[in-house]
Kinemage of the C-alpha trace (Angstrom):
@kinemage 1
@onewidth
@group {chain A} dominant
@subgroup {mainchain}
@vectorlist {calphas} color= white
{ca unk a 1} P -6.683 -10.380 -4.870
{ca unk a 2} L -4.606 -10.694 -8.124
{ca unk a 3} L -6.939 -10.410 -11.276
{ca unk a 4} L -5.930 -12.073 -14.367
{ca unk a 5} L -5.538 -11.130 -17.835
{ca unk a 6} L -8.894 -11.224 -19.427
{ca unk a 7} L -11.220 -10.864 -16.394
{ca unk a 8} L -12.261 -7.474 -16.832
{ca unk a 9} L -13.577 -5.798 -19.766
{ca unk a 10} L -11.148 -3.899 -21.901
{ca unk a 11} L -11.811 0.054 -20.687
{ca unk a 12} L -11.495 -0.779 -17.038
{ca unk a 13} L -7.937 -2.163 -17.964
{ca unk a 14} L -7.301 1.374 -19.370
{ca unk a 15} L -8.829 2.775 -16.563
{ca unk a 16} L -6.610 1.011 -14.494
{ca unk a 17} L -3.379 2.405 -15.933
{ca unk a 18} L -4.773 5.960 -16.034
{ca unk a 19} L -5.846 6.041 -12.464
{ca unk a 20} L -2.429 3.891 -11.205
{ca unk a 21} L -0.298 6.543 -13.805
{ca unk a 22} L -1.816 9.003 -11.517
{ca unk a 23} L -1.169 7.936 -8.517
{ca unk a 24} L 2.483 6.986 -9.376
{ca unk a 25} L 2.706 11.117 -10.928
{ca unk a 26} L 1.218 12.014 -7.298
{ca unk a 27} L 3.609 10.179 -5.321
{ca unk a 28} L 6.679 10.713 -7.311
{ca unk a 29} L 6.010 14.193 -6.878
{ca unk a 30} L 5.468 13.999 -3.020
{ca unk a 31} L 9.140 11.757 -2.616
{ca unk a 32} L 10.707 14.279 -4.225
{ca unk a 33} L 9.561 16.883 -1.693
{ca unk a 34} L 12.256 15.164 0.726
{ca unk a 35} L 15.299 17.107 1.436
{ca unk a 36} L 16.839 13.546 0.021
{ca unk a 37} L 14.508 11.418 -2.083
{ca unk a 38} L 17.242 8.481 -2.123
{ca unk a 39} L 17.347 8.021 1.282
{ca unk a 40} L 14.208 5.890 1.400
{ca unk a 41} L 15.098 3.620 -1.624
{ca unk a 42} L 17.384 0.631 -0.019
{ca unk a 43} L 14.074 0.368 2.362
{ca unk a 44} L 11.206 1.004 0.104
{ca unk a 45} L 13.599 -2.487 -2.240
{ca unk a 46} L 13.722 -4.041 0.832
{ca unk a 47} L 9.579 -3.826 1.080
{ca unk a 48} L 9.328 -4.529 -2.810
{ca unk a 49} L 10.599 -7.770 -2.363
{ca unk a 50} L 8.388 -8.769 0.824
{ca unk a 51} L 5.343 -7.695 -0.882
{ca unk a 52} L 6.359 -9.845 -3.506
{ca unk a 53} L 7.658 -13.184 -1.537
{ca unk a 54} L 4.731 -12.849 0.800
{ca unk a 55} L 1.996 -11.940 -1.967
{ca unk a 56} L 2.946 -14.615 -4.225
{ca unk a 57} L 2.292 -17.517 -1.174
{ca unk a 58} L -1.097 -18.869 -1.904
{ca unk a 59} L -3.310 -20.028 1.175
{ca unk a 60} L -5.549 -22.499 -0.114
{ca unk a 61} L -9.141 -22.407 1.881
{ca unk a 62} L -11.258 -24.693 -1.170
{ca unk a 63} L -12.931 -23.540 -3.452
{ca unk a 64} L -10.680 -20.847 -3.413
{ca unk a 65} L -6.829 -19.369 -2.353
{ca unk a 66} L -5.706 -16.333 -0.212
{ca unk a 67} L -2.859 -14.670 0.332
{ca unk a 68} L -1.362 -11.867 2.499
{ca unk a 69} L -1.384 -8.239 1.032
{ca unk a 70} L 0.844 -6.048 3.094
{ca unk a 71} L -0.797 -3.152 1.751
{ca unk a 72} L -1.139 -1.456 4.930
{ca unk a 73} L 2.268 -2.725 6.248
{ca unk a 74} L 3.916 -1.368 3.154
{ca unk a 75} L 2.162 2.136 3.674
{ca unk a 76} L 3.063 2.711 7.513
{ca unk a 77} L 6.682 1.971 6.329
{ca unk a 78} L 7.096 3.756 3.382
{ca unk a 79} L 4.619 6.333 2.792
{ca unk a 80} L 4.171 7.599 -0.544
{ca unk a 81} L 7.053 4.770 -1.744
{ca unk a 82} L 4.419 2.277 -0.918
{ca unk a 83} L 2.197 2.431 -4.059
{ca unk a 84} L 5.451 2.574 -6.572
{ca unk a 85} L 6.779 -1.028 -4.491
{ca unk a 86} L 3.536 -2.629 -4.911
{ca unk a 87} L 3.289 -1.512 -8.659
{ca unk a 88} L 6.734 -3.238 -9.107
{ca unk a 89} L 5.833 -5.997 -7.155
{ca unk a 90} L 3.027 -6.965 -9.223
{ca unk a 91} L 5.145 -6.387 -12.411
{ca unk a 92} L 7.397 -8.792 -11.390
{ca unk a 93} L 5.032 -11.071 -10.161
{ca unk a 94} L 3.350 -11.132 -13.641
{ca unk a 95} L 6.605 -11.082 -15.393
{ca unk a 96} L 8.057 -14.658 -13.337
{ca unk a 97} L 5.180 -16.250 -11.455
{ca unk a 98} L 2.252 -15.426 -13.938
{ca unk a 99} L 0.152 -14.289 -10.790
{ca unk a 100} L -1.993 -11.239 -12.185
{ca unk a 101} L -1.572 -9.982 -15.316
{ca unk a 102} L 0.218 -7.055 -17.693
{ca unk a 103} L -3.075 -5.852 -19.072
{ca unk a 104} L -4.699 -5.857 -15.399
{ca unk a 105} L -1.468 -4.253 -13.765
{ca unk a 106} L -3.000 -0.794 -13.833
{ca unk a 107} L -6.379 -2.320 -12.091
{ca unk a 108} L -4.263 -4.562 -9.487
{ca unk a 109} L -1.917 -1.452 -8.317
{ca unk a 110} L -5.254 0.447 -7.523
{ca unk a 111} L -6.430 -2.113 -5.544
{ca unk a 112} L -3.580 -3.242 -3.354
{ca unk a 113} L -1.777 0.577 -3.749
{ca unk a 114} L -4.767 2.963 -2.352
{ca unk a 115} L -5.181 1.001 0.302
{ca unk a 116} L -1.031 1.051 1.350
{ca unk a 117} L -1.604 4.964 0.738
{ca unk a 118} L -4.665 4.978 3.292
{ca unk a 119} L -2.779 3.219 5.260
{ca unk a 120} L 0.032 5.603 5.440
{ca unk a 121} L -2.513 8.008 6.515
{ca unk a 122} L -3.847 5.931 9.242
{ca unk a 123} L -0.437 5.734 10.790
{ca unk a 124} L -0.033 9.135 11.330
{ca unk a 125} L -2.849 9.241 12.868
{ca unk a 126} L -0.878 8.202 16.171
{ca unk a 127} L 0.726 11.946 16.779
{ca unk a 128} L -3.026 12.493 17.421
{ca unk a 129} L -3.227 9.357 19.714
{ca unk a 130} L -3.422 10.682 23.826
{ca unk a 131} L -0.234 11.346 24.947
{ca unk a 132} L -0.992 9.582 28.159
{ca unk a 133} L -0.127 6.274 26.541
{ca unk a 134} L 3.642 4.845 26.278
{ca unk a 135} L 4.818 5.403 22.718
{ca unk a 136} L 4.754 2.058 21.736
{ca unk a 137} L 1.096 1.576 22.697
{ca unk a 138} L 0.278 4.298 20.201
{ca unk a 139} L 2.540 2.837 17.641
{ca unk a 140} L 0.547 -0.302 17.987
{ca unk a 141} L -2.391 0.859 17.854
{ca unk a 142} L -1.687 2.635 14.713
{ca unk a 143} L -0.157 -0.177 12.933
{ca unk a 144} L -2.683 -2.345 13.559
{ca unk a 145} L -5.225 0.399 12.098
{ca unk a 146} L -3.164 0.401 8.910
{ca unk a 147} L -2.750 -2.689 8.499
{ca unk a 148} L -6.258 -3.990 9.245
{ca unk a 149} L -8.190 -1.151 7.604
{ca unk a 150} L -5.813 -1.282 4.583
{ca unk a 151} L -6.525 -5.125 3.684
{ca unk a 152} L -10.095 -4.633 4.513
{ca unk a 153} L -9.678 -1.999 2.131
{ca unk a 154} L -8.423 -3.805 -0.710
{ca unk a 155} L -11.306 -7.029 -0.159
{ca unk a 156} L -13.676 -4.024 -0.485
{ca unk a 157} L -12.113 -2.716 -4.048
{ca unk a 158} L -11.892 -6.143 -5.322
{ca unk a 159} L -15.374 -7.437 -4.604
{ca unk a 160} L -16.627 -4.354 -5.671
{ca unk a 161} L -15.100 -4.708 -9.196
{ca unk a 162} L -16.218 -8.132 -9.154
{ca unk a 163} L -19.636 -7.059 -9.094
{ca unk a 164} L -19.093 -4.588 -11.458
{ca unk a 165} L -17.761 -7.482 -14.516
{ca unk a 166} L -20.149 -10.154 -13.441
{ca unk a 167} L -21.304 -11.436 -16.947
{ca unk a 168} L -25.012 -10.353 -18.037
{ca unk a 169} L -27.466 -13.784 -16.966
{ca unk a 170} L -25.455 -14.735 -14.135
{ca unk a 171} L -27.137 -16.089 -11.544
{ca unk a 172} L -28.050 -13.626 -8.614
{ca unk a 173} L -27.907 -15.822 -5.722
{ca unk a 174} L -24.956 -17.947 -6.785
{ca unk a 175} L -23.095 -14.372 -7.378
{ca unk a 176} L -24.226 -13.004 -3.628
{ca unk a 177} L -23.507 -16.656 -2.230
{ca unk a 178} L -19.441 -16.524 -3.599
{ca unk a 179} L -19.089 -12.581 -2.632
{ca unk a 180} L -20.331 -13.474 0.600
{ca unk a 181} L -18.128 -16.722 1.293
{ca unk a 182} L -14.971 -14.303 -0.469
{ca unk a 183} L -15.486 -12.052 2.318
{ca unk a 184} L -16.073 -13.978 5.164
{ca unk a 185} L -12.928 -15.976 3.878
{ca unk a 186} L -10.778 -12.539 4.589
{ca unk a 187} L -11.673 -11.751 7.399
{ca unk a 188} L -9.034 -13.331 9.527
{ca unk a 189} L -6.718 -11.879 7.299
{ca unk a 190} L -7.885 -8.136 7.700
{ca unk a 191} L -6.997 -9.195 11.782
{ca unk a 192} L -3.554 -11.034 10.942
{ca unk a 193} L -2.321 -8.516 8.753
{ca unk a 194} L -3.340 -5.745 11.572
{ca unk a 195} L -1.409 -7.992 14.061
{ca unk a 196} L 1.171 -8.606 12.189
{ca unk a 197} L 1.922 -4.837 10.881
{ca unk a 198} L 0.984 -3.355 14.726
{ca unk a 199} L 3.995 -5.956 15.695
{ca unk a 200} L 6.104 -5.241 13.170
{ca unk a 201} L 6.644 -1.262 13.166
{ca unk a 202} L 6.790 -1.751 17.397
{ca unk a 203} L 9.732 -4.150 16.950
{ca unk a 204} L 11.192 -1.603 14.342
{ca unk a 205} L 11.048 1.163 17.116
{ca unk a 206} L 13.080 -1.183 19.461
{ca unk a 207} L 15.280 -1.973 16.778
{ca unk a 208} L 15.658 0.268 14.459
{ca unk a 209} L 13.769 3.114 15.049
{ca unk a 210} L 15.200 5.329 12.039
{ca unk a 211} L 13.301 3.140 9.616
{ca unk a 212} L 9.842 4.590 10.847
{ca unk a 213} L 11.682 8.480 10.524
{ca unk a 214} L 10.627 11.396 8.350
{ca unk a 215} L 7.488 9.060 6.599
{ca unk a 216} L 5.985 12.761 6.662
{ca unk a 217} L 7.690 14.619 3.067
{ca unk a 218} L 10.534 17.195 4.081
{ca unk a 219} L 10.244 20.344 2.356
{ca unk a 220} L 12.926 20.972 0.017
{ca unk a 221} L 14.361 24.110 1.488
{ca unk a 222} L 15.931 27.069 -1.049
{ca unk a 223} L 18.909 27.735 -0.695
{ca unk a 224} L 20.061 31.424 0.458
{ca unk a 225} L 21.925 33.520 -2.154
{ca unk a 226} L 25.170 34.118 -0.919
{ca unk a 227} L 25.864 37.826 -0.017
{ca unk a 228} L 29.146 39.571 -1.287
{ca unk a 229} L 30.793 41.316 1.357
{ca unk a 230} L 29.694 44.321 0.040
{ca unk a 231} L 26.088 43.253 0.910
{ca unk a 232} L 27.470 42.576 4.307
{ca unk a 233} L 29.273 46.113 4.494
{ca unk a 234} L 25.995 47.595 3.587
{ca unk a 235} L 23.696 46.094 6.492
């Protein structure tokens, strides 16, 4: 899911950064819509460093590896914090570990962050869930919705740039034959990481149920002049 330096052509690395400098602008501007955008930081560190432990394990399944995401995870936990974790995840991960690359950082936030942003938006989706079922059920449901959709998300974005760099002359059926055997190859993971996030964010509302509070912005309100007591004597 991590594409290395020299993969893509050198305009869809530019590409990358514009579209993930974007984002970033977008969400940054959405945090600070909180009445306090700090108060989501020790969390959204906490998160950084999961995505980057649990990322960075490699799966081997010959001829190739796999590896968690946590894109959907991330967004059901964080919201709009989600996509600037992942993009210093994958910094760090091609600062120490080598896994991805600086020139395809831009490309690799796109892929993993939109998807932790959709997911965000597929969590919310259980205050629309019947209220007939117990609050957990809905939470569950949600989770697993974010977390599932979100990696199947990501395979989708990264197969699909695959296609689009596939050298001129390679061969058709050996290209259709290794996009076919990549997907298939996620596909347990789309249902383990939907599993593991609808289990996660249900043991967080046992346990700490302020961690999945106020993922929704807060308006920042103004603050009311303060009226002289002349004002006052007036009214």
């Amino acid at each position: 899911m991590h594409i290395p330096d020299g993969f893509v052509p050198p305009h869809l690395c530019i590409v990358g950064y514009g579209l993930s400098g974007l984002i970033t602008w977008h969400c940054i501007r959405k945090i600070n819509r909180h009445s306090d955008p700090s108060v989501h930081m020790p969390k959204a560190a906490l998160l950084t460093a999961a995505f980057f432990v649990a990322s960075s394990i490699q799966i081997p399944l010959p001829p190739m590896s796999l590896h968690l995401v946590l894109s959907g995870l991330l967004g059901a936990v964080l919201g709009y914090y989600a996509f600037l974790a992942i993009l210093i995840g994958l910094f760090f991960q091609a600062l120490f570990l080598g896994h991805g690359g600086f020139s395809t950082l831009g490309v690799n936030a796109v892929i993993i962050g939109i998807p932790a942003l959709v997911g965000h938006g597929l969590f919310q989706l259980r205050r629309w869930l019947p209220q007939a079922l117990k609050p957990s059920v809905r939470l569950g449901i949600s989770g697993f919705l974010a977390g599932a959709i979100g990696m199947a998300l990501a395979v989708s974005l990264f197969i699909s740039l695959l296609i689009l760099t596939v050298p001129v002359g390679f061969d058709v059926a050996t290209e259709r034959a290794a996009l076919l055997t990549l997907g298939l190859a996620h596909g347990p993971l789309v249902i383990i990481e939907g599993i593991f996030t609808a289990l996660l964010v249900t043991f967080l509302q046992r346990t700490k149920p302020e961690l999945l509070i106020g993922l929704v912005p807060e308006p920042v309100r103004a603050r009311q002049p303060v009226r002289s007591t002349g004002d006052r004597l007036c009214d």
